[in-house]
C-alpha positions as CSV (number, residue, x, y, z in Angstrom):
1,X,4.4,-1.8,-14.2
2,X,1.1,-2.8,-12.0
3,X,-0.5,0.5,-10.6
4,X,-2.6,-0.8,-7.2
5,X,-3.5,-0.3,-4.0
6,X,-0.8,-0.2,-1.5
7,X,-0.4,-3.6,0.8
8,X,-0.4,-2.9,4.7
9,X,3.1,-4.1,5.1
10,X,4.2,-1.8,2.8
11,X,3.4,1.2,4.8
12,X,7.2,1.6,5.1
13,X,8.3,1.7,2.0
14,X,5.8,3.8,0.9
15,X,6.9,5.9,3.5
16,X,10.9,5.7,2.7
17,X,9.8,6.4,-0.9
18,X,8.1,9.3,0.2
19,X,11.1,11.1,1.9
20,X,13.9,10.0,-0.3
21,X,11.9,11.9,-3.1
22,X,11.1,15.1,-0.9
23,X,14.6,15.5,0.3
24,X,15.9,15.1,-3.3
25,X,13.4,17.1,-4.9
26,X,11.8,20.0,-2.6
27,X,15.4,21.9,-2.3
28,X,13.7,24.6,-1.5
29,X,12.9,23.1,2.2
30,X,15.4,22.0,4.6
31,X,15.4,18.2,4.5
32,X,14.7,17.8,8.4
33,X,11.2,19.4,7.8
34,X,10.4,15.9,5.9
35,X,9.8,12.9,8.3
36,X,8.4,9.4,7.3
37,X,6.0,10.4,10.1
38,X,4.1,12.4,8.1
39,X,3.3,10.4,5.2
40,X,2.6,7.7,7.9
41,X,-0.3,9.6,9.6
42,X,-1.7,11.0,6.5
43,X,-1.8,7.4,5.2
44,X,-4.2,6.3,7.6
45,X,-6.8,8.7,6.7
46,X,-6.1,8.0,2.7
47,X,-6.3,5.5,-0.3
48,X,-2.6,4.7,-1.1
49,X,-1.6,3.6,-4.4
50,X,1.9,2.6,-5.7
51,X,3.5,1.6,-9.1
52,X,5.8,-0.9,-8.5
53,X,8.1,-3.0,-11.0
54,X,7.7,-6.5,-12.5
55,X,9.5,-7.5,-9.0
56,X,7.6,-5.3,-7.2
57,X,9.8,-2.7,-6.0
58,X,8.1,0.2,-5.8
59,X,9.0,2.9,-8.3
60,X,6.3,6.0,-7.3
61,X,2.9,6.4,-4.6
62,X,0.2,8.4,-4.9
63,X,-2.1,9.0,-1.7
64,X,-5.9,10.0,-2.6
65,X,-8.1,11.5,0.1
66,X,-11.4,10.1,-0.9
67,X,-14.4,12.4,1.2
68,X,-12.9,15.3,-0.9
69,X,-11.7,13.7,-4.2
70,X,-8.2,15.1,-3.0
71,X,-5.0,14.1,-4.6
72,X,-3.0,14.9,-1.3
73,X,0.5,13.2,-2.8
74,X,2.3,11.8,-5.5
75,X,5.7,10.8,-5.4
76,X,8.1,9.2,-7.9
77,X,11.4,8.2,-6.9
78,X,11.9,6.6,-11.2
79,X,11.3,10.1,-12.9
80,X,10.9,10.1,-16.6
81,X,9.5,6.5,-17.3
82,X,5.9,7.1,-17.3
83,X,5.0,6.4,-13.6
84,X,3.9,9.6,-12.7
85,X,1.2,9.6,-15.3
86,X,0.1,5.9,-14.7
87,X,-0.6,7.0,-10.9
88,X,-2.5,10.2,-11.8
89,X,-4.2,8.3,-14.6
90,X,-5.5,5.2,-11.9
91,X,-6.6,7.8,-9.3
92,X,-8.2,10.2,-11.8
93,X,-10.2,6.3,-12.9
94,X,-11.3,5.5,-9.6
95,X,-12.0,8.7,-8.0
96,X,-15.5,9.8,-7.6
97,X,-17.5,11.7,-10.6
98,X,-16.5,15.4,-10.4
99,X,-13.5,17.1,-10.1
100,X,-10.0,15.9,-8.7
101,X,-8.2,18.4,-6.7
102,X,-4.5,18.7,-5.7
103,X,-2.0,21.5,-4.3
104,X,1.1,22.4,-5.6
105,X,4.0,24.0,-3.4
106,X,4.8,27.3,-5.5
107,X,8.6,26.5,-5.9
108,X,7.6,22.8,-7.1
109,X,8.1,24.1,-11.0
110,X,8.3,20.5,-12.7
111,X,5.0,19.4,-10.7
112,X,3.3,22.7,-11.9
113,X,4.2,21.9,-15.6
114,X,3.5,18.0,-15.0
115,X,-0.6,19.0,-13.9
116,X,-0.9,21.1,-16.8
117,X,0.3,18.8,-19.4
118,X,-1.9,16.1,-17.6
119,X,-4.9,18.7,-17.9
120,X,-5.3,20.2,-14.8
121,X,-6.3,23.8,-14.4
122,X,-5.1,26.2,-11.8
123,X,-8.1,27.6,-9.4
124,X,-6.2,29.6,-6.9
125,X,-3.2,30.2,-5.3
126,X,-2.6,30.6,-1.3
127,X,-0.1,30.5,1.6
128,X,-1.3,27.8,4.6
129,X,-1.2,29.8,8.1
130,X,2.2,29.6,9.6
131,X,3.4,28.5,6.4
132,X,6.7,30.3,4.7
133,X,5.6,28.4,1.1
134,X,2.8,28.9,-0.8
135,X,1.0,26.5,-2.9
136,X,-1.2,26.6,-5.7
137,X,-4.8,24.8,-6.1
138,X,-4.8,22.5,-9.4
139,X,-8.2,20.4,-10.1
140,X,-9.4,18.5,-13.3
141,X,-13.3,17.6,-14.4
142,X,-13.9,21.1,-13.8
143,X,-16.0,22.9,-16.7
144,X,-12.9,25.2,-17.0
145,X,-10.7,22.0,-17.9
């Protein structure tokens, strides 16, 4: 598996990846509130990494917002082989010093135990404006974790 960077014309597939795993795994939402749109226009403002395969399909992303050491996603569409943790490991590497951030969405039980396992420590828990979900603040390199 090669962790790295994501390539500009792969913007797409990074983008496909991203829905297929949202609509298959966030049951709790309806799957029209998911659109490749929106990983698209976060993507521009982020670092995006993928894992891809010896034949470089890509198995999982992770996108990284940089000015505040932000994981904002990471998405596996090959659960169970280790990908998950290879992302989080290579953004966690070249993130700045100081903690790593990321939120949770409430229902999102398996990402909740996932952060745990991998260290993370919950700060505080919260409900965007206009939002019907709530979420829950995880972070790492904290003096709590």
């Amino acid at each position: 598996m090669d962790i790295r960077r994501a390539r500009s014309d792969e913007s797409g597939a990074c983008a496909d990846l991203y829905l297929r795993v949202l609509t298959e795994t966030f049951t709790w939402l309806p799957p029209e509130r998911h659109s490749r749109e929106d990983f698209l226009r976060s993507a521009g403002e982020e670092e995006v990494y993928v894992a891809a395969d010896g034949g470089g399909a890509l198995l999982g992303i992770a996108g990284f917002y940089r000015p505040q050491n932000f994981i904002h996603s990471l998405y596996v569409d090959a659960r169970g082989r280790g990908v998950g943790k290879a992302l989080l490991d290579h953004v966690l590497l070249v993130a700045e010093p100081g903690p790593v951030s990321l939120k949770v969405q409430a229902p999102n039980l398996r990402a909740q135990a996932f952060y745990v396992r991998e260290g993370f420590v919950c700060l505080e828990q919260g409900r965007d404006v206009g939002s019907d979900i709530a979420w829950i603040r995880y972070a790492k390199g904290t003096p709590e974790s």
